[in-house]
PDB file of N, H, CA, C and O in Angstrom:
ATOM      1  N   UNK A   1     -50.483 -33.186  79.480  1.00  0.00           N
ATOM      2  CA  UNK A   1     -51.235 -33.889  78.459  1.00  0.00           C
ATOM      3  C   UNK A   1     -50.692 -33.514  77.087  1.00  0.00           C
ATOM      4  O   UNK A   1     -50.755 -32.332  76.748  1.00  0.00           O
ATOM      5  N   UNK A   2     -50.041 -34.633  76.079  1.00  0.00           N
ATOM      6  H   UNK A   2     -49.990 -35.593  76.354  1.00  0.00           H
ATOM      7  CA  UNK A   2     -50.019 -34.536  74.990  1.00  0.00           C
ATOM      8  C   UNK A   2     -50.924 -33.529  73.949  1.00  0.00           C
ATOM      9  O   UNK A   2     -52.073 -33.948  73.810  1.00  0.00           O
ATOM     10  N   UNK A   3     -50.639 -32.358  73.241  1.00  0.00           N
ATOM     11  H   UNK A   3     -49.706 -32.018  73.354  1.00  0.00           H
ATOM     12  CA  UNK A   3     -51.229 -31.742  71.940  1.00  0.00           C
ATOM     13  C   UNK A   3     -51.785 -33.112  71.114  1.00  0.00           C
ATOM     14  O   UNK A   3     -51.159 -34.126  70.804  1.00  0.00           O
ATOM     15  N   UNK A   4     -53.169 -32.759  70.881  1.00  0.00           N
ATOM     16  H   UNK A   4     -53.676 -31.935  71.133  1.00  0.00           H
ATOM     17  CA  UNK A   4     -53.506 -33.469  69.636  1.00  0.00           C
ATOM     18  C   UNK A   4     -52.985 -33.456  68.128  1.00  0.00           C
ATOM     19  O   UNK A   4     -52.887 -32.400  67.502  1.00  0.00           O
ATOM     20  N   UNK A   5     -52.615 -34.866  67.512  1.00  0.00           N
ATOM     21  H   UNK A   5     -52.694 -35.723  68.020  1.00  0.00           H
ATOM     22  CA  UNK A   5     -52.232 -34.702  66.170  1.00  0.00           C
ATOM     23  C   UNK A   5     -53.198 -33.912  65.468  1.00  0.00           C
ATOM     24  O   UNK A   5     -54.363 -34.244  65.250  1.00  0.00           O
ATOM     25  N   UNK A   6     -52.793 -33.139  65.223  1.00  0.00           N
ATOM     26  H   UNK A   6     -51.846 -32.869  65.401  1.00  0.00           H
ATOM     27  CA  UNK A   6     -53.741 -32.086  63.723  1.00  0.00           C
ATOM     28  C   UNK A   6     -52.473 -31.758  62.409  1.00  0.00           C
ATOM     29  O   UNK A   6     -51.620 -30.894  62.207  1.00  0.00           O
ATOM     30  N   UNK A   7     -52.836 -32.690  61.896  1.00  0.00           N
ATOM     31  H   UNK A   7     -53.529 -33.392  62.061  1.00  0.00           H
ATOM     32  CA  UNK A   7     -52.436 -32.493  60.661  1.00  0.00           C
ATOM     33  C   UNK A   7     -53.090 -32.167  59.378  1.00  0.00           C
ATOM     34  O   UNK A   7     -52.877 -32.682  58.280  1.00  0.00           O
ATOM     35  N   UNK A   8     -53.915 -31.237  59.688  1.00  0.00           N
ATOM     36  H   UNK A   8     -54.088 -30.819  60.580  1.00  0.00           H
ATOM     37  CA  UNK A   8     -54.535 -30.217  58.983  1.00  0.00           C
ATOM     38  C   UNK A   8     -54.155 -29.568  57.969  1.00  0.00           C
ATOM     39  O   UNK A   8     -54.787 -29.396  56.927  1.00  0.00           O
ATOM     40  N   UNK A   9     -52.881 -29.102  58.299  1.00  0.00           N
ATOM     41  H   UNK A   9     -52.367 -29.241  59.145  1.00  0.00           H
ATOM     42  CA  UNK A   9     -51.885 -28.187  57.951  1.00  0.00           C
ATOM     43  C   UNK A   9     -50.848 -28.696  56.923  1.00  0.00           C
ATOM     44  O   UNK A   9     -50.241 -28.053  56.067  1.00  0.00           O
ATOM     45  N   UNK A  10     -50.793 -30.128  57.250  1.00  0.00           N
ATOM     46  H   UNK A  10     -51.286 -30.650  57.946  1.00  0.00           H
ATOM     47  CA  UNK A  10     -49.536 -30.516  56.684  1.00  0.00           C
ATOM     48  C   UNK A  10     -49.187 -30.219  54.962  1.00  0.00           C
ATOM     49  O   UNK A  10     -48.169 -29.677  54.532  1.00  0.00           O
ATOM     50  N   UNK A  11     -50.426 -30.781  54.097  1.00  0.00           N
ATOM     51  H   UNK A  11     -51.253 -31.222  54.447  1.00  0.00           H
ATOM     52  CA  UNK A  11     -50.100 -30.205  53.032  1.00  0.00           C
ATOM     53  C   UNK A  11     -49.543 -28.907  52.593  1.00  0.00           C
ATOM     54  O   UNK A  11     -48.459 -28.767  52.025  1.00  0.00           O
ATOM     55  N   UNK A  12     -50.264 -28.097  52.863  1.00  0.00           N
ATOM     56  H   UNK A  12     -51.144 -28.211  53.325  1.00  0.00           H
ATOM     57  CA  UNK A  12     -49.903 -26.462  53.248  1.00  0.00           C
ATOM     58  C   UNK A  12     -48.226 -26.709  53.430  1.00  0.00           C
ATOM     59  O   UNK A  12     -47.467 -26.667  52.461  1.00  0.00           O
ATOM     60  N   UNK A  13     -47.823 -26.939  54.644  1.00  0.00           N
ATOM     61  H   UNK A  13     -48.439 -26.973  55.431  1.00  0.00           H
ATOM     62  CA  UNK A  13     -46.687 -26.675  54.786  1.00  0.00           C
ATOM     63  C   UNK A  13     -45.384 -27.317  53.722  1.00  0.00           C
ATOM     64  O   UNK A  13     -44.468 -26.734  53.142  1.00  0.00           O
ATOM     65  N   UNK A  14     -45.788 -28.797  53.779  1.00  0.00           N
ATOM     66  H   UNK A  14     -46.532 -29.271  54.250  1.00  0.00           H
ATOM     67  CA  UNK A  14     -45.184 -29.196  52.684  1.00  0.00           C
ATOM     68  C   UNK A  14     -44.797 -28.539  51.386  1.00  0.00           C
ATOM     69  O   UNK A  14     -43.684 -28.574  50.860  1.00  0.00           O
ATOM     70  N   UNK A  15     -46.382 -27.656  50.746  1.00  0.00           N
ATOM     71  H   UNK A  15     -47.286 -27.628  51.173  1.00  0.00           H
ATOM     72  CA  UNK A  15     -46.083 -27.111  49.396  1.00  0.00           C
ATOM     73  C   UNK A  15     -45.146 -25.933  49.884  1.00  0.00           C
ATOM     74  O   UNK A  15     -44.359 -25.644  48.982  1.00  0.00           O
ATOM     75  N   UNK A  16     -44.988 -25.233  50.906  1.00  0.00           N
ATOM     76  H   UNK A  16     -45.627 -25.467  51.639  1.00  0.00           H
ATOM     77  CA  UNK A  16     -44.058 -23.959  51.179  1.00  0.00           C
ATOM     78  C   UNK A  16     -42.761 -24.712  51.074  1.00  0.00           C
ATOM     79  O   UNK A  16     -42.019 -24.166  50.258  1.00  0.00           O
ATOM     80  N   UNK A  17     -42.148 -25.974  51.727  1.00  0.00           N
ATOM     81  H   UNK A  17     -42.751 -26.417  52.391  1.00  0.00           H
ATOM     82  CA  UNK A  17     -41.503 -26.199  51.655  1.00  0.00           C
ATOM     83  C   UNK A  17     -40.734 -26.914  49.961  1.00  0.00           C
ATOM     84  O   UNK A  17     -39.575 -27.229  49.693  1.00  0.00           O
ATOM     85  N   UNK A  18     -41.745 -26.940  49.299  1.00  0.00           N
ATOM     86  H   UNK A  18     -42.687 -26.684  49.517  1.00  0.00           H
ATOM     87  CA  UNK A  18     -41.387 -27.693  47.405  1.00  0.00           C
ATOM     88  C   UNK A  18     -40.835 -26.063  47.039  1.00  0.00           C
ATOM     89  O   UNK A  18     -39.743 -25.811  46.528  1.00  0.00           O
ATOM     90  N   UNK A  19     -41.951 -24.976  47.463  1.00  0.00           N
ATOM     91  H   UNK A  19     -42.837 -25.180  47.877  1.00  0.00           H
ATOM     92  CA  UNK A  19     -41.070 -23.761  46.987  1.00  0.00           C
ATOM     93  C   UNK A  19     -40.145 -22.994  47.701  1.00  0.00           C
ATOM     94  O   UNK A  19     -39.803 -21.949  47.146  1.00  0.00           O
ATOM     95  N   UNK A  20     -39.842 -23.149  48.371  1.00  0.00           N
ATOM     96  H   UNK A  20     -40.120 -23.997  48.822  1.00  0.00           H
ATOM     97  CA  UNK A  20     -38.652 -23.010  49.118  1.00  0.00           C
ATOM     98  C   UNK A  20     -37.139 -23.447  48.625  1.00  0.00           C
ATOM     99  O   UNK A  20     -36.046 -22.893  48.501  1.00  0.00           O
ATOM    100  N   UNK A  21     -37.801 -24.989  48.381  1.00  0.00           N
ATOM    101  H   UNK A  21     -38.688 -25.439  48.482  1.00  0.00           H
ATOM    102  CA  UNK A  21     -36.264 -25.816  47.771  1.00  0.00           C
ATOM    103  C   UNK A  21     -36.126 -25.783  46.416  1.00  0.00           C
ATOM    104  O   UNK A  21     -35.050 -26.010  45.863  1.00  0.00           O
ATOM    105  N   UNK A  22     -37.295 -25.474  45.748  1.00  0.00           N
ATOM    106  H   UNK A  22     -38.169 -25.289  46.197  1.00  0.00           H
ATOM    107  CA  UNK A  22     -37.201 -25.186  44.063  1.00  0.00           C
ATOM    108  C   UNK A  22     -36.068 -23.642  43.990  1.00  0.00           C
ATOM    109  O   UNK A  22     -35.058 -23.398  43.329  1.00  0.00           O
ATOM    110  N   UNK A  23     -36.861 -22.840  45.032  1.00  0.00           N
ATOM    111  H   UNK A  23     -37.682 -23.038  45.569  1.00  0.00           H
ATOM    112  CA  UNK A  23     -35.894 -21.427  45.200  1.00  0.00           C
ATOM    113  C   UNK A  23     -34.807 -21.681  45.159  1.00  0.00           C
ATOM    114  O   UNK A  23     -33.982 -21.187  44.390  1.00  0.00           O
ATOM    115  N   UNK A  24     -34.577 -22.687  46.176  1.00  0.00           N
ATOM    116  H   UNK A  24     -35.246 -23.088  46.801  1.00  0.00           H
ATOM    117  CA  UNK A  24     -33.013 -22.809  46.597  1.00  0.00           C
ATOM    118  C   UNK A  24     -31.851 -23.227  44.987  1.00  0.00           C
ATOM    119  O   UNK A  24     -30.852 -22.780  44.425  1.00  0.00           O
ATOM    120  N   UNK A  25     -33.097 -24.631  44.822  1.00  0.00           N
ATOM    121  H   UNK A  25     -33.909 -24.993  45.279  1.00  0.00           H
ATOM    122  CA  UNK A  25     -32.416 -25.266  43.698  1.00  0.00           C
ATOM    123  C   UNK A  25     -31.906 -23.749  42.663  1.00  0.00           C
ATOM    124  O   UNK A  25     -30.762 -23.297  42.618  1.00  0.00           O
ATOM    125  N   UNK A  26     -33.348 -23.099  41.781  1.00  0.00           N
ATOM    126  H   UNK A  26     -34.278 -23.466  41.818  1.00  0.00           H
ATOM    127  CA  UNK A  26     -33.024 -22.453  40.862  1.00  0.00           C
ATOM    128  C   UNK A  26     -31.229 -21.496  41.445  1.00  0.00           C
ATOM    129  O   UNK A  26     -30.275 -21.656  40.682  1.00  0.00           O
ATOM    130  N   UNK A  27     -31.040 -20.736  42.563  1.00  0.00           N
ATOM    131  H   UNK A  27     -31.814 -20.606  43.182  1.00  0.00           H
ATOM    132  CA  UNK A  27     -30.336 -20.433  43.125  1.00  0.00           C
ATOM    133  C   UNK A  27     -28.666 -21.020  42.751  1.00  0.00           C
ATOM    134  O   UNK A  27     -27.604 -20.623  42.270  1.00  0.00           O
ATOM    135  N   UNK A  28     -29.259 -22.151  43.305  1.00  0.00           N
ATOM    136  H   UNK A  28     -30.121 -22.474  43.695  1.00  0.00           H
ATOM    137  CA  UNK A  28     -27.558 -22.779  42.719  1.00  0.00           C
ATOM    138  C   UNK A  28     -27.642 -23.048  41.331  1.00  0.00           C
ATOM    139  O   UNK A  28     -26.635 -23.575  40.859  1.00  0.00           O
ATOM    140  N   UNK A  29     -28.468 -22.852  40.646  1.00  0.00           N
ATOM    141  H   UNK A  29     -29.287 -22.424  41.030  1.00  0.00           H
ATOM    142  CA  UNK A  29     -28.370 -23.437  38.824  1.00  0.00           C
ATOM    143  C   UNK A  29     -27.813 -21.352  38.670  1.00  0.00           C
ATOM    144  O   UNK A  29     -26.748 -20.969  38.185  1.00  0.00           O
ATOM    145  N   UNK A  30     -28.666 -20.648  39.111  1.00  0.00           N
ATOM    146  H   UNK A  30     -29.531 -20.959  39.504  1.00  0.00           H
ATOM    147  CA  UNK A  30     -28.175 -19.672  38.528  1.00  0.00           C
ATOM    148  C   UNK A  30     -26.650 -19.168  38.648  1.00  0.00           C
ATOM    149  O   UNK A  30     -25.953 -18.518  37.870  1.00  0.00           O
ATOM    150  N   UNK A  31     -26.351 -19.818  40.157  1.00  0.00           N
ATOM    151  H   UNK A  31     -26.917 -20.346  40.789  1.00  0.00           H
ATOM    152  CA  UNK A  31     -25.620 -19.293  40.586  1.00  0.00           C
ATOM    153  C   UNK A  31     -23.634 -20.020  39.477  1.00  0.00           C
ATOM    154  O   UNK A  31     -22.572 -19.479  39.171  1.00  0.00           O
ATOM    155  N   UNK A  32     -24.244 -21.421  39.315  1.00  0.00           N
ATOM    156  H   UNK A  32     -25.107 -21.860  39.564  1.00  0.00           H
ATOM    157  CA  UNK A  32     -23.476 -22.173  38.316  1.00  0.00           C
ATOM    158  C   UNK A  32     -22.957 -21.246  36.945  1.00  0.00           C
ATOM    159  O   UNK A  32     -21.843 -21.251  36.420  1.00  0.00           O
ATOM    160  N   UNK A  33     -24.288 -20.385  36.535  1.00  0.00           N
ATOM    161  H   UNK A  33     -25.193 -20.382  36.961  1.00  0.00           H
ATOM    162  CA  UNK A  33     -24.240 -20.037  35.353  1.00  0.00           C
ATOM    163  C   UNK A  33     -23.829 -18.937  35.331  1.00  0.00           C
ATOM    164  O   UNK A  33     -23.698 -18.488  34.192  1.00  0.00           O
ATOM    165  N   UNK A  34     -23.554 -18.273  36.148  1.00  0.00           N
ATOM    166  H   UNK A  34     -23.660 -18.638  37.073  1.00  0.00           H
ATOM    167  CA  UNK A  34     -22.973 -16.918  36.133  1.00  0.00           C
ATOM    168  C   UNK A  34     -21.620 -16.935  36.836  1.00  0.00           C
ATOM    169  O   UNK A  34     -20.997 -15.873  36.852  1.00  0.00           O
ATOM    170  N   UNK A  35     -21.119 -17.954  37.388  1.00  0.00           N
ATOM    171  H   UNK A  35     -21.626 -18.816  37.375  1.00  0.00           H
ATOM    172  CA  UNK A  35     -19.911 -17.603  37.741  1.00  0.00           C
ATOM    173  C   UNK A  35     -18.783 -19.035  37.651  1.00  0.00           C
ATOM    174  O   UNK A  35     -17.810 -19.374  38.326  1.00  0.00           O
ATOM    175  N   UNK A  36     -19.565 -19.683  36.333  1.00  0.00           N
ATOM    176  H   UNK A  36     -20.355 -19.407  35.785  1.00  0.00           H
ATOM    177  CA  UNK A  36     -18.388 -20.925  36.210  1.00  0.00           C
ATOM    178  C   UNK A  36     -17.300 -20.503  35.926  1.00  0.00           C
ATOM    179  O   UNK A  36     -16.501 -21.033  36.698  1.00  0.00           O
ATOM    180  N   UNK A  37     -16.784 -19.823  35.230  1.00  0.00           N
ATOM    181  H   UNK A  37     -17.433 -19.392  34.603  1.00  0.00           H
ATOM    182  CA  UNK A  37     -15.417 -19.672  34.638  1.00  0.00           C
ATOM    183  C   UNK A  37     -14.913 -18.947  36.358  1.00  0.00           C
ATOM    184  O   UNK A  37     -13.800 -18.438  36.494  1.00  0.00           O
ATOM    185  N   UNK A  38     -15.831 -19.015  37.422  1.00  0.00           N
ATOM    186  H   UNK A  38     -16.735 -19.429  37.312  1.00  0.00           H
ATOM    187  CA  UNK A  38     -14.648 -18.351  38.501  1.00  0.00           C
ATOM    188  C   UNK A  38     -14.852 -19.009  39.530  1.00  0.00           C
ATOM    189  O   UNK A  38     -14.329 -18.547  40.545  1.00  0.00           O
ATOM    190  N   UNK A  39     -15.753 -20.448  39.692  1.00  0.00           N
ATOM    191  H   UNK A  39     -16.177 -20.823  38.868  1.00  0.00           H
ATOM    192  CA  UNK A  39     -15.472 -21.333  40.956  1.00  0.00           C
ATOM    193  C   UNK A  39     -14.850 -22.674  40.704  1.00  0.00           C
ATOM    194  O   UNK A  39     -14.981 -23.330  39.670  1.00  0.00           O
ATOM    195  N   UNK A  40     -14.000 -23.083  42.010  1.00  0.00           N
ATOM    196  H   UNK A  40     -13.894 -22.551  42.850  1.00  0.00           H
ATOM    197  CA  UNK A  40     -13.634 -24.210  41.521  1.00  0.00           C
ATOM    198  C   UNK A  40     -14.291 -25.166  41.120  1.00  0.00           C
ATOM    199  O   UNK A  40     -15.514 -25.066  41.020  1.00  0.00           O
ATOM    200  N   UNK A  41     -13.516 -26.509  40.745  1.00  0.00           N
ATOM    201  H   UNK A  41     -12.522 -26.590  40.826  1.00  0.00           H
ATOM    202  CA  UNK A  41     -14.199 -28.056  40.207  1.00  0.00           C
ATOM    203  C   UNK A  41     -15.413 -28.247  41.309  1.00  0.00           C
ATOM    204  O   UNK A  41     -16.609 -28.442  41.092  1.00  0.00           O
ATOM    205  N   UNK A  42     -14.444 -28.080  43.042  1.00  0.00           N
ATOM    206  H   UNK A  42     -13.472 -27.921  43.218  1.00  0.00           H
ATOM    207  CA  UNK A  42     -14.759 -28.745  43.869  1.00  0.00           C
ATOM    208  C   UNK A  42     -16.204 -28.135  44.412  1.00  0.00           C
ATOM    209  O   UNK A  42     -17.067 -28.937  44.770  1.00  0.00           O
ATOM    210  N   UNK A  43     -16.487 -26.560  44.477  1.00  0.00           N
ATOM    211  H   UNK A  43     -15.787 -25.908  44.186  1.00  0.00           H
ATOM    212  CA  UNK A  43     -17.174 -25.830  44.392  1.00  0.00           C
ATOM    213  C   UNK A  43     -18.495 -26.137  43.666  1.00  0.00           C
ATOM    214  O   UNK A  43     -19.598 -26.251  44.200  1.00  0.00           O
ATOM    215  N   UNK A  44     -18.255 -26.231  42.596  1.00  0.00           N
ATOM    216  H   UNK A  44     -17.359 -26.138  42.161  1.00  0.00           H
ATOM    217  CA  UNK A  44     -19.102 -26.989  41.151  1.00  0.00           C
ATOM    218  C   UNK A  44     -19.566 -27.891  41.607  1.00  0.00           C
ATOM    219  O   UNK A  44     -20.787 -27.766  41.700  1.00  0.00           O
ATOM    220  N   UNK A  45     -19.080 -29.069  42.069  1.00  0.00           N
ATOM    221  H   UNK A  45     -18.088 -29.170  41.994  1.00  0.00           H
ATOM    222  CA  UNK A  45     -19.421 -30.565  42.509  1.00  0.00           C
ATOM    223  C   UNK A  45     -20.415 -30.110  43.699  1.00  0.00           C
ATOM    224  O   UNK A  45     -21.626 -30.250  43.525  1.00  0.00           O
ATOM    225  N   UNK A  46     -19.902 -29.545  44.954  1.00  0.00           N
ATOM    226  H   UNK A  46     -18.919 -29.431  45.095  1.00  0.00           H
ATOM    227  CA  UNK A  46     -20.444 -29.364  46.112  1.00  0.00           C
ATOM    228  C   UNK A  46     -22.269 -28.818  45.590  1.00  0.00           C
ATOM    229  O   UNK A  46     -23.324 -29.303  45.998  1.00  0.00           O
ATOM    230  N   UNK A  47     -22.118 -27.961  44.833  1.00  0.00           N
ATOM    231  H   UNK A  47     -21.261 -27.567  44.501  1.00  0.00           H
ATOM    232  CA  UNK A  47     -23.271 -27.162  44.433  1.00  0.00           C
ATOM    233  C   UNK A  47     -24.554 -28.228  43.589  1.00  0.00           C
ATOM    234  O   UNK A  47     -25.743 -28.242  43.907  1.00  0.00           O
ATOM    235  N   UNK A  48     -23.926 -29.047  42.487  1.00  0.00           N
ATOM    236  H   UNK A  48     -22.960 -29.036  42.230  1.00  0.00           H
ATOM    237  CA  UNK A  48     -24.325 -29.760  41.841  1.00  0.00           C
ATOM    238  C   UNK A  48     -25.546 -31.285  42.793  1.00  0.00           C
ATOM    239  O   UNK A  48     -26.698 -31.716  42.793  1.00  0.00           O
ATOM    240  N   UNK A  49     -24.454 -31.462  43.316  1.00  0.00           N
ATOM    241  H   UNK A  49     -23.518 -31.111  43.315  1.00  0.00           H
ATOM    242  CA  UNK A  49     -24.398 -32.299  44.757  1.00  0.00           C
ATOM    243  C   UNK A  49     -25.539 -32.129  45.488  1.00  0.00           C
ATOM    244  O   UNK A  49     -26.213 -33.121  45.764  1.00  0.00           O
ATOM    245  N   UNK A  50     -25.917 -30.883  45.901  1.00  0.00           N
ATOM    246  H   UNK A  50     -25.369 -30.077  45.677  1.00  0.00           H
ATOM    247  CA  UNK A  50     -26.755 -30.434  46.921  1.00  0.00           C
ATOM    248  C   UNK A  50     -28.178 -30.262  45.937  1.00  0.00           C
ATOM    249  O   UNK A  50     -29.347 -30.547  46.200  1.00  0.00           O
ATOM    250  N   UNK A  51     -27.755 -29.859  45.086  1.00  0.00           N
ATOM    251  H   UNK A  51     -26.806 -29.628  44.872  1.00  0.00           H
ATOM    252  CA  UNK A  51     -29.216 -29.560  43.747  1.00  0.00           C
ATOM    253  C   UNK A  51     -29.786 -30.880  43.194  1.00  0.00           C
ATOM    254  O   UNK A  51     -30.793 -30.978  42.493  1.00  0.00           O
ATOM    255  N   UNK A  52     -29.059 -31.796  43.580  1.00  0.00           N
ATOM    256  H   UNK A  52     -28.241 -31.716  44.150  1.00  0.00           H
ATOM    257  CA  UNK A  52     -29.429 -33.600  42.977  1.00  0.00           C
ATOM    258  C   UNK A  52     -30.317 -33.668  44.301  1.00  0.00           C
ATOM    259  O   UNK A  52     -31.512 -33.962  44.278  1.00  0.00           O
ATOM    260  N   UNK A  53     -29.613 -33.369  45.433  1.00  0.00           N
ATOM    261  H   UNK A  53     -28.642 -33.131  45.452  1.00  0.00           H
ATOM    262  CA  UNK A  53     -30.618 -33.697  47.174  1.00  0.00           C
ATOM    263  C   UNK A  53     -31.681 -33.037  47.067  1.00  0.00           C
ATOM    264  O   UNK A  53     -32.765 -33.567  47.309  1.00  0.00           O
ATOM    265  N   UNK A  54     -31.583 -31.903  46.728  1.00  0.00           N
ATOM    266  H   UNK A  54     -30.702 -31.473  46.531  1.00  0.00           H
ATOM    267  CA  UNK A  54     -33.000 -31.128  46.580  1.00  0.00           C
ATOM    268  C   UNK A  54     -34.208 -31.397  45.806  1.00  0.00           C
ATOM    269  O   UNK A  54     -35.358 -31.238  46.215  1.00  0.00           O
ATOM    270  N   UNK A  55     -33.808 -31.872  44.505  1.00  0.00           N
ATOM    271  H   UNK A  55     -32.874 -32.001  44.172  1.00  0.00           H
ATOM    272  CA  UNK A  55     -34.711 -32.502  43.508  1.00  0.00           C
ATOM    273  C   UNK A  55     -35.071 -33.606  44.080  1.00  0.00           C
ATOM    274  O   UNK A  55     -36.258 -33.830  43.843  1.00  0.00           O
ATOM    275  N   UNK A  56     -34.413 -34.673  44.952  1.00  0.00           N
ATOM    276  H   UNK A  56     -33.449 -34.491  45.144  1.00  0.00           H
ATOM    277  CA  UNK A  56     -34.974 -35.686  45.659  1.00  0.00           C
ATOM    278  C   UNK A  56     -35.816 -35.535  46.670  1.00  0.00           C
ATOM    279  O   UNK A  56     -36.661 -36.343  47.056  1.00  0.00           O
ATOM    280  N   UNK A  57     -35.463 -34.024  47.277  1.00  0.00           N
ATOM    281  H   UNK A  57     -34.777 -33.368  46.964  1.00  0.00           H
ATOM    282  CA  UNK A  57     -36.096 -33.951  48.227  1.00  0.00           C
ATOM    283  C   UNK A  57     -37.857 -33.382  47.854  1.00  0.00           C
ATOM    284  O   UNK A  57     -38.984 -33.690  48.243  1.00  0.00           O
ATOM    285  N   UNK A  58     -37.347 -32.548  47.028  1.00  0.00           N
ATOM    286  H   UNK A  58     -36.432 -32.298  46.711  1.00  0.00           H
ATOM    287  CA  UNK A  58     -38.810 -31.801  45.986  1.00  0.00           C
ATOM    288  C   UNK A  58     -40.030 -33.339  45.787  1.00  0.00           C
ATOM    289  O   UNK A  58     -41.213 -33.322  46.129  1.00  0.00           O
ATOM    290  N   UNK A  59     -39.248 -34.604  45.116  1.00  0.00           N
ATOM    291  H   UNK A  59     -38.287 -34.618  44.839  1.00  0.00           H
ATOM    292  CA  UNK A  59     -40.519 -35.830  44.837  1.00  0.00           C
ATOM    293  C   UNK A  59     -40.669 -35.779  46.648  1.00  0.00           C
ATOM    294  O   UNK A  59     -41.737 -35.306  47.036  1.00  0.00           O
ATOM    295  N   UNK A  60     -39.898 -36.131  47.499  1.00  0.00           N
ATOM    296  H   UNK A  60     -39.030 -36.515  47.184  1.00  0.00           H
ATOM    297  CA  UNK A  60     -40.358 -37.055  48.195  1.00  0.00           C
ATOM    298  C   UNK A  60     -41.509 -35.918  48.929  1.00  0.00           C
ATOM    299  O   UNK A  60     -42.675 -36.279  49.086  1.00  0.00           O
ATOM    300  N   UNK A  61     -41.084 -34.629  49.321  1.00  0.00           N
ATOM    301  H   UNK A  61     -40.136 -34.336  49.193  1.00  0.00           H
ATOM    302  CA  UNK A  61     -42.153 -33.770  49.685  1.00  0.00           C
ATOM    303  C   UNK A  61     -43.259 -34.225  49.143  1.00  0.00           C
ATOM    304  O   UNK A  61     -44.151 -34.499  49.945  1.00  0.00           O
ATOM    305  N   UNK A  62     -43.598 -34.485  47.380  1.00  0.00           N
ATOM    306  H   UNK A  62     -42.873 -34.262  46.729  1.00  0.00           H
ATOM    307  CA  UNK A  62     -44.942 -34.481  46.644  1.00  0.00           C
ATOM    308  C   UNK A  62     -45.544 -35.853  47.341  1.00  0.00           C
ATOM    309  O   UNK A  62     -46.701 -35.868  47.763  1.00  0.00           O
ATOM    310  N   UNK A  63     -44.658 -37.027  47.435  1.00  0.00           N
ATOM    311  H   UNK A  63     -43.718 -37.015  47.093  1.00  0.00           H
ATOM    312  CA  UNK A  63     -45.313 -38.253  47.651  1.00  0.00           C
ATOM    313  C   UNK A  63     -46.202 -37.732  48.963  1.00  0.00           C
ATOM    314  O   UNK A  63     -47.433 -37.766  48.953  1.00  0.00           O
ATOM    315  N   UNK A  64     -45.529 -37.312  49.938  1.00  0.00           N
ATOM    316  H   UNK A  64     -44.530 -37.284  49.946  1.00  0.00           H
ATOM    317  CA  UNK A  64     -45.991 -36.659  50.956  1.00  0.00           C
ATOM    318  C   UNK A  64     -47.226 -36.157  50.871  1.00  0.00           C
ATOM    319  O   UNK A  64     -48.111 -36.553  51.629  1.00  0.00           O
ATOM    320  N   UNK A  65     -47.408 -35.353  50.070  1.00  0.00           N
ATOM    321  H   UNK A  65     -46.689 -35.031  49.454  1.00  0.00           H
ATOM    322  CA  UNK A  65     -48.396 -34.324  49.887  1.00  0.00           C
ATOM    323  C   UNK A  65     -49.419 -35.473  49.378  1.00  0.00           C
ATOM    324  O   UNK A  65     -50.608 -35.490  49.695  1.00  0.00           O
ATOM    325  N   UNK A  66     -48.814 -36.393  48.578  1.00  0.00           N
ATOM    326  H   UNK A  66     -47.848 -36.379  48.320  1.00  0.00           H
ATOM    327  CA  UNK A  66     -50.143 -37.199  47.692  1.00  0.00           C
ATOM    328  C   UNK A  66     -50.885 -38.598  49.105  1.00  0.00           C
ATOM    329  O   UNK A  66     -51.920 -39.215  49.356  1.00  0.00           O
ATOM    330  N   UNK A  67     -49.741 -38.454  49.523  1.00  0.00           N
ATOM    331  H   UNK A  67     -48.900 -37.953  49.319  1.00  0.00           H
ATOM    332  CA  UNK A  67     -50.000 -39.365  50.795  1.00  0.00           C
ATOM    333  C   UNK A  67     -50.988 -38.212  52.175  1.00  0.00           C
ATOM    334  O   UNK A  67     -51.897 -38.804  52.757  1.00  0.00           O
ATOM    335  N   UNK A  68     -50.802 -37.068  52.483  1.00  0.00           N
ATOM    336  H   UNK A  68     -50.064 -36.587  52.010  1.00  0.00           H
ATOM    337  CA  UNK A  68     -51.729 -36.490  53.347  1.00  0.00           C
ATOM    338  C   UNK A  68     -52.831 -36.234  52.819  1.00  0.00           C
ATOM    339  O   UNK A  68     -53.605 -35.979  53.741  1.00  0.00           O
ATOM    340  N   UNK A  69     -53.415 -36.145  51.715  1.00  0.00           N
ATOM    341  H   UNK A  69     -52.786 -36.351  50.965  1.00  0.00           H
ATOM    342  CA  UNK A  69     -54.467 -35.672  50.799  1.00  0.00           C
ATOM    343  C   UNK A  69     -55.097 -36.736  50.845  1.00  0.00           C
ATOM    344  O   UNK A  69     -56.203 -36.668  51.380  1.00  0.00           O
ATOM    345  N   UNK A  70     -54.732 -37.818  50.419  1.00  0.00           N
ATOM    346  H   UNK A  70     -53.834 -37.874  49.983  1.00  0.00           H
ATOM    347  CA  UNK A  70     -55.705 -38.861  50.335  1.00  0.00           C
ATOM    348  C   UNK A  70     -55.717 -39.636  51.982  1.00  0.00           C
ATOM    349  O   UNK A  70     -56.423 -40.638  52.091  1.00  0.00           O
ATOM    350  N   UNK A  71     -55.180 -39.304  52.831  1.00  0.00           N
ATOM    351  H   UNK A  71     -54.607 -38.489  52.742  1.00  0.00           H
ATOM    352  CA  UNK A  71     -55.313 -39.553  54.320  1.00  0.00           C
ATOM    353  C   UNK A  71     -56.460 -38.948  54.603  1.00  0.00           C
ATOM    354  O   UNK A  71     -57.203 -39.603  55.336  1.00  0.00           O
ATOM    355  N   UNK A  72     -56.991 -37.509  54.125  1.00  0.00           N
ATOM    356  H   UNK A  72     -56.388 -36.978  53.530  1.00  0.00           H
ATOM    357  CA  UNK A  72     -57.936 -36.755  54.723  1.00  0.00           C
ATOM    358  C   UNK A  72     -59.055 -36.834  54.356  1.00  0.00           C
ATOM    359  O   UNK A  72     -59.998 -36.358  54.989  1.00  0.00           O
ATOM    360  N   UNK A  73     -59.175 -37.540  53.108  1.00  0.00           N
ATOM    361  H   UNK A  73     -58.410 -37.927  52.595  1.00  0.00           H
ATOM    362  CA  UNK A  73     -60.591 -37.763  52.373  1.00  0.00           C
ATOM    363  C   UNK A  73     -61.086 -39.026  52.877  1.00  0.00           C
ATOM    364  O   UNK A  73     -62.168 -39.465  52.487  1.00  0.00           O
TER     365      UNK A  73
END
């Protein structure tokens, strides 16, 4: 027999996951700023790259969050 959907939780998890990827993000911004003059272009790009996905990923988590919240009320 199938577990029941309980999505109880979901907000919760979601917000661990906004700070998680904010971590990550700040991570590669710091990581930009302390060692440009010693990684490559391509390096730079790759990093930059992944911190644009994350910030996309950061809204779409919130829509999420604004979408389970008002599911539960």
């Amino acid at each position: 027999m199938a577990k029941p959907d309980d999505r109880s939780d979901n907000a919760e998890k979601l917000s661990k996951h906004i700070t998680n990827t904010i971590d990550n993000f700040r991570e590669g911004q710091d990581y930009l700023s302390e060692h440009a003059d010693e990684i490559s272009s391509s390096e730079k790009q790759q990093i930059e790259e992944k911190n644009k996905k994350r910030l996309r990923s950061i809204e779409g988590f919130r829509e999420e969050i604004k979408d389970e919240t008002s599911d539960q009320q």
